[in-house]
C-alpha positions as CSV (number, residue, x, y, z in Angstrom):
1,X,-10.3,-17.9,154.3
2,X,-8.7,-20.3,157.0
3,X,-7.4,-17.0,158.5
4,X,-10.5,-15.5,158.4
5,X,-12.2,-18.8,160.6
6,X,-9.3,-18.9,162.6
7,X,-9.5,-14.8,164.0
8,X,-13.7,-15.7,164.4
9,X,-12.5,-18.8,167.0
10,X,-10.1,-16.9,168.9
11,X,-12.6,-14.2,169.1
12,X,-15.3,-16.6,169.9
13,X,-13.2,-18.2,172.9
14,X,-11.8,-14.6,173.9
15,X,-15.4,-14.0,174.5
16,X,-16.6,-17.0,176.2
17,X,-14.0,-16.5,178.7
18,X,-14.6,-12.5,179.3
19,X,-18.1,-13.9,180.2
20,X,-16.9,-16.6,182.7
21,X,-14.6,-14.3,184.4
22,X,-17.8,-11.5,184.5
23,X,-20.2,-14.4,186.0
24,X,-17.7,-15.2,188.4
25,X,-17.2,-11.5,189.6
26,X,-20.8,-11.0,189.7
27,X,-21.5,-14.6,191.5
28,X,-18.8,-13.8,194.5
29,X,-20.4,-10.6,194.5
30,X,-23.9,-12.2,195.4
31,X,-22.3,-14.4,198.0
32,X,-20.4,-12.0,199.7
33,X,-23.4,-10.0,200.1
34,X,-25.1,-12.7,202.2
35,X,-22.4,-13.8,204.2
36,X,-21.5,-11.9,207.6
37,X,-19.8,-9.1,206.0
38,X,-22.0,-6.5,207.0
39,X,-20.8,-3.2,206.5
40,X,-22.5,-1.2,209.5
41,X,-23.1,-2.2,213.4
42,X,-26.9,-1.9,214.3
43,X,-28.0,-1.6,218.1
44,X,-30.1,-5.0,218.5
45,X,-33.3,-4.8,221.1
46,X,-32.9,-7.6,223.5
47,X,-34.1,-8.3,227.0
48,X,-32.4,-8.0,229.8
49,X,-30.2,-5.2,227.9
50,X,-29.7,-4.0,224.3
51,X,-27.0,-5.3,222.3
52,X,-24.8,-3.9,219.5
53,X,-23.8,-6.2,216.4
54,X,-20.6,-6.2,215.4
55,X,-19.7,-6.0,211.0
56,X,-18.7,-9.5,212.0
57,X,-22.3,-10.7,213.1
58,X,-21.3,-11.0,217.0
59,X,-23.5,-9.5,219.4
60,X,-22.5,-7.8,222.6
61,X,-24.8,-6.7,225.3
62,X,-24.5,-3.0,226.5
63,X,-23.1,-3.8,229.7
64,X,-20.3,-6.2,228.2
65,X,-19.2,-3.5,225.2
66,X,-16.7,-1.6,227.8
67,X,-15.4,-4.9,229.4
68,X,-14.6,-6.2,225.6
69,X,-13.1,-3.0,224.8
70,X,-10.4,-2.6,227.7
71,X,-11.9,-5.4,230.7
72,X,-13.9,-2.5,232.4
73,X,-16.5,-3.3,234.5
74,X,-18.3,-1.0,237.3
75,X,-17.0,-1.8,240.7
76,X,-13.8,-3.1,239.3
77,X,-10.5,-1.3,240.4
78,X,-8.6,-1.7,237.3
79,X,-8.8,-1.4,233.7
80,X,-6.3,-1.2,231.1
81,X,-5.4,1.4,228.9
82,X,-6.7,1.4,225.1
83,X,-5.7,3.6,221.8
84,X,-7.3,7.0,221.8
85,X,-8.2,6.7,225.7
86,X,-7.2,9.5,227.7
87,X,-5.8,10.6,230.8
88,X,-6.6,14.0,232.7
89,X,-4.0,14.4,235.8
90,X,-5.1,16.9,237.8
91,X,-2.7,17.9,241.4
92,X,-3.7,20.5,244.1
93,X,-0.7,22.0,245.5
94,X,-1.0,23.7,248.8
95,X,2.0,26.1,250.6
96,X,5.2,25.2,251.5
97,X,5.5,22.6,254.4
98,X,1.5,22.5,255.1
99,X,-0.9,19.8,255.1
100,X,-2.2,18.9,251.8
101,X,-5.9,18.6,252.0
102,X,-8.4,20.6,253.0
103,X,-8.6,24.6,252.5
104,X,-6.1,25.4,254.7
105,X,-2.7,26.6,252.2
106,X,-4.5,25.2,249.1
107,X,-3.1,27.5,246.3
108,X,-4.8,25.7,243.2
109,X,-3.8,23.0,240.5
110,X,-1.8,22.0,237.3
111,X,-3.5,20.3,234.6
112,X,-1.8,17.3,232.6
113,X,-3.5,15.4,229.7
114,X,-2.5,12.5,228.2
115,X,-3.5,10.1,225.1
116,X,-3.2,6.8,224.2
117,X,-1.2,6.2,221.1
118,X,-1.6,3.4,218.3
119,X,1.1,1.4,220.2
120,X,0.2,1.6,223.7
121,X,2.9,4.7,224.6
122,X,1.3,7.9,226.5
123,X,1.5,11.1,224.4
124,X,1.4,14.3,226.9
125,X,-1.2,16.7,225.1
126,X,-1.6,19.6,227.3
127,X,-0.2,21.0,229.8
128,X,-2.0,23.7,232.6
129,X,0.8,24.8,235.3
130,X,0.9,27.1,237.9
131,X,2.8,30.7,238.0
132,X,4.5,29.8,241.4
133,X,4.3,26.6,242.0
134,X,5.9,25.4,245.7
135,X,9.3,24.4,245.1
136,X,8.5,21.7,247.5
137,X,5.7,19.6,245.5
138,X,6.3,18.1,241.8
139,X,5.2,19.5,238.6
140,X,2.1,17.7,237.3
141,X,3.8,16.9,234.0
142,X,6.6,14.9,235.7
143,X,4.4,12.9,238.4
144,X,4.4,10.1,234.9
145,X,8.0,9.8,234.1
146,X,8.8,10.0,230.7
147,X,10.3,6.4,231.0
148,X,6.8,5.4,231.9
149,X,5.0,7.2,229.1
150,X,7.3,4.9,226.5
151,X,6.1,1.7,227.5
152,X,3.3,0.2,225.4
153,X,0.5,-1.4,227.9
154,X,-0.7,0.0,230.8
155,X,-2.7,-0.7,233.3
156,X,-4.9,1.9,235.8
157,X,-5.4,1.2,239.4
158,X,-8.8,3.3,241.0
159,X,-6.5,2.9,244.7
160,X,-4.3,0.7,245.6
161,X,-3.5,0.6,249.5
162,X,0.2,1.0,250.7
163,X,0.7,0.0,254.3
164,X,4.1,1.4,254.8
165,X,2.2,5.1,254.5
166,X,0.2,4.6,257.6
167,X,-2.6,3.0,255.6
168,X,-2.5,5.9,252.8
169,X,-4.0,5.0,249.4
170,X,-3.3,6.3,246.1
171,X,-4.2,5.6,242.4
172,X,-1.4,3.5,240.3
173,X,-0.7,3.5,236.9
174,X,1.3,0.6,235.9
175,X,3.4,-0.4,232.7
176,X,5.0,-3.0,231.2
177,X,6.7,-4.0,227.5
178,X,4.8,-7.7,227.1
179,X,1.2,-8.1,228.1
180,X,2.7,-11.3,230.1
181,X,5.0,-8.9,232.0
182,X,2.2,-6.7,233.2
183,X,0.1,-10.0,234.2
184,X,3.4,-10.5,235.9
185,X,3.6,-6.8,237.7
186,X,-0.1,-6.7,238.3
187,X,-0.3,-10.2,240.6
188,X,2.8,-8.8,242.6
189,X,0.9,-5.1,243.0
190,X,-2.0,-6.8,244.8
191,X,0.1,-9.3,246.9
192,X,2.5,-6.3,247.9
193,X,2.4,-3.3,246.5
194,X,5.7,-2.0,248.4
195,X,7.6,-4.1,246.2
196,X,6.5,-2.9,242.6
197,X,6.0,0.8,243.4
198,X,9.1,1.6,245.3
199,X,11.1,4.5,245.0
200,X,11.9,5.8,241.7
201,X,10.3,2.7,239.9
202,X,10.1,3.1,236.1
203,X,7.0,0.5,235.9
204,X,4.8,2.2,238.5
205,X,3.6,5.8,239.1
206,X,1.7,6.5,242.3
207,X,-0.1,9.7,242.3
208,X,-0.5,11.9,245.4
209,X,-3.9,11.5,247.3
210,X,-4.4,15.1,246.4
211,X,-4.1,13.8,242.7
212,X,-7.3,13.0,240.8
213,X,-7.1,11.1,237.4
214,X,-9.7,11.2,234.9
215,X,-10.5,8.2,232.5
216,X,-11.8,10.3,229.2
217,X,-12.0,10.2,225.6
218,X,-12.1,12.2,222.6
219,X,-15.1,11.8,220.2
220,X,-16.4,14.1,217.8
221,X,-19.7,15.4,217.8
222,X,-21.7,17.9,214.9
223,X,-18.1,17.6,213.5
224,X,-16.1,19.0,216.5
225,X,-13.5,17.2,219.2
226,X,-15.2,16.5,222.8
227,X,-14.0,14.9,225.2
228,X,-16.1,13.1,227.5
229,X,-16.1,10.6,230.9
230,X,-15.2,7.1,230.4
231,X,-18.2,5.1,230.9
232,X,-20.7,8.0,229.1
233,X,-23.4,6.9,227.1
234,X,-24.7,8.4,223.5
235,X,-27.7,10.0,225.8
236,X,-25.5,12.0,227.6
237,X,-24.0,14.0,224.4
238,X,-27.1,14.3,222.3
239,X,-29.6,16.4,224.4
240,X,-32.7,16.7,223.3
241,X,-32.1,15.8,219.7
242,X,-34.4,14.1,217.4
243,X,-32.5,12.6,214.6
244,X,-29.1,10.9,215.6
245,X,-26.2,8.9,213.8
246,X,-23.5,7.4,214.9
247,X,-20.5,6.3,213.4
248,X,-18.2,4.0,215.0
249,X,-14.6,2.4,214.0
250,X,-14.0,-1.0,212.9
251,X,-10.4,-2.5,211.6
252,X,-9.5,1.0,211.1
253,X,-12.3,2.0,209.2
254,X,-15.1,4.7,210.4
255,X,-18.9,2.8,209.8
256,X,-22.2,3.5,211.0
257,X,-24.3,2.3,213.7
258,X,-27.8,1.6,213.1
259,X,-30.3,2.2,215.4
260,X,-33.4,3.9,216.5
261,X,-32.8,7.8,217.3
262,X,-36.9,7.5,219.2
263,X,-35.5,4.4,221.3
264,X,-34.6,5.4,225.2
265,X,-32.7,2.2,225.5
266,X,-30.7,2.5,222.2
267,X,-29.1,6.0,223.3
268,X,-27.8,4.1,226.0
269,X,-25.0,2.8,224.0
270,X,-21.8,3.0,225.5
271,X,-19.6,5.3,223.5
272,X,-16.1,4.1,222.6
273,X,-12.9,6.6,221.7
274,X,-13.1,8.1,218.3
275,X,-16.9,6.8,217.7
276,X,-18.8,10.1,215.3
277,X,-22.2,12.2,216.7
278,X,-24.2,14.1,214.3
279,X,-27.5,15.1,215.9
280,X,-30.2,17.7,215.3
């Protein structure tokens, strides 16, 4: 009998405590579900510009959601150089011992694209090369040494002007090992350029003024890779769609954007590397 009364308290308490630990779960549950853990951004209307809300609650105007991502802004001549940003190198090469620009001996280009890895190193993706290329000009794929590619934050100069080349200017890509150091390399680049791009300098890559480097990135749109400008907005890969989502990452995790597919200013977003386009 005293056994019997026993079992019936242990069961009792055994139960009392399954429902504490349930109310618990369900409580945090409830809580978490009002606090700032969203689980989707959502394009906010706002005057003078749009904004987009973060999962985290924080808001960030349009113009501001490219300066946040890598300090772009327009009329800037810098920017640094993000995870899954890429970089188009395209050189004209022109007949031996001729003047490179204009017409004149211009034989065609070679066609080098890079990407931004996870930890700040350049991955070559492509190559496009010429049959007979001058033996007197470089190959596009070794203008960025492969020293260069390795380190893991860069920095990308629209022109930087070199005196010492009768006034010449050319686009710089700089790198560093430390975030301090390239603070460090950048402040001596705009005092004196000479003395961080010299010859043969692993930190700095001048490219040719018959060089042109693209700023792009890879997003995926109705489920296939394009890439597009740096700087393009969801309006410029949509067309004349109707209906439009938009997924977007977030601490490594792909989650949607909300906003209103009829709204003009909402396509306006500024797209970001790896952000998802389904439209019809």
């Amino acid at each position: 009998m005293r056994d019997h009364v026993g079992l019936n308290e242990t069961n009792r308490r055994r139960g009392h405590i399954q429902r504490v630990v349930i109310d618990s779960v369900m409580l945090g549950l409830v809580l978490c579900s009002g606090c700032g853990g969203a689980h989707s951004f959502a394009v906010v209307p706002q005057q003078p510009d749009y904004a987009l809300r973060a999962p985290d609650r924080i808001e960030t105007p349009f113009p501001d959601t490219l300066k946040k991502y890598n300090g772009f802004e327009p009329g800037k001549n810098w920017l640094e150089l993000r995870p899954r940003m890429q970089l188009r190198v395209e050189n004209a090469y022109y007949g031996e011992g001729l003047p490179k620009h204009g017409l004149a001996g211009y034989l065609g280009t070679e066609v080098a694209q890079y990407q931004v890895e996870k930890d700040g190193s350049l991955k070559r993706l492509s190559v496009q090369s010429m049959v007979h290329r001058p033996r007197d000009q470089v190959a596009v794929q070794d203008l960025i040494s492969e020293q260069q590619s390795e380190y893991k934050f860069h920095r990308f100069y629209y022109q930087i002007l070199f005196k010492r080349a009768s006034s010449a200017r050319g686009s710089v890509l700089l790198g560093a090992e430390s975030p301090q150091l390239l603070e460090q390399l950048a402040g001596e680049l705009e005092r004196a350029p000479e003395t961080v791009c010299g010859e043969k300098s692993a930190p700095c890559t001048i490219f040719p003024e018959e060089c042109s480097v693209a700023l792009e990135m890879e997003i995926i749109v109705n489920g296939k890779p394009k890439t597009v400008g740096w700087a393009s907005q969801l309006q410029s890969v949509i067309g004349n769609a109707h209906q439009v989502e938009v997924q977007r990452f977030y601490d490594g995790r792909l989650l949607p954007v909300k906003l209103d597919s009829a709204d003009e200013q909402a396509l306006r977003l500024p797209l970001l590397p790896g952000d998802r386009i389904s439209s019809k």
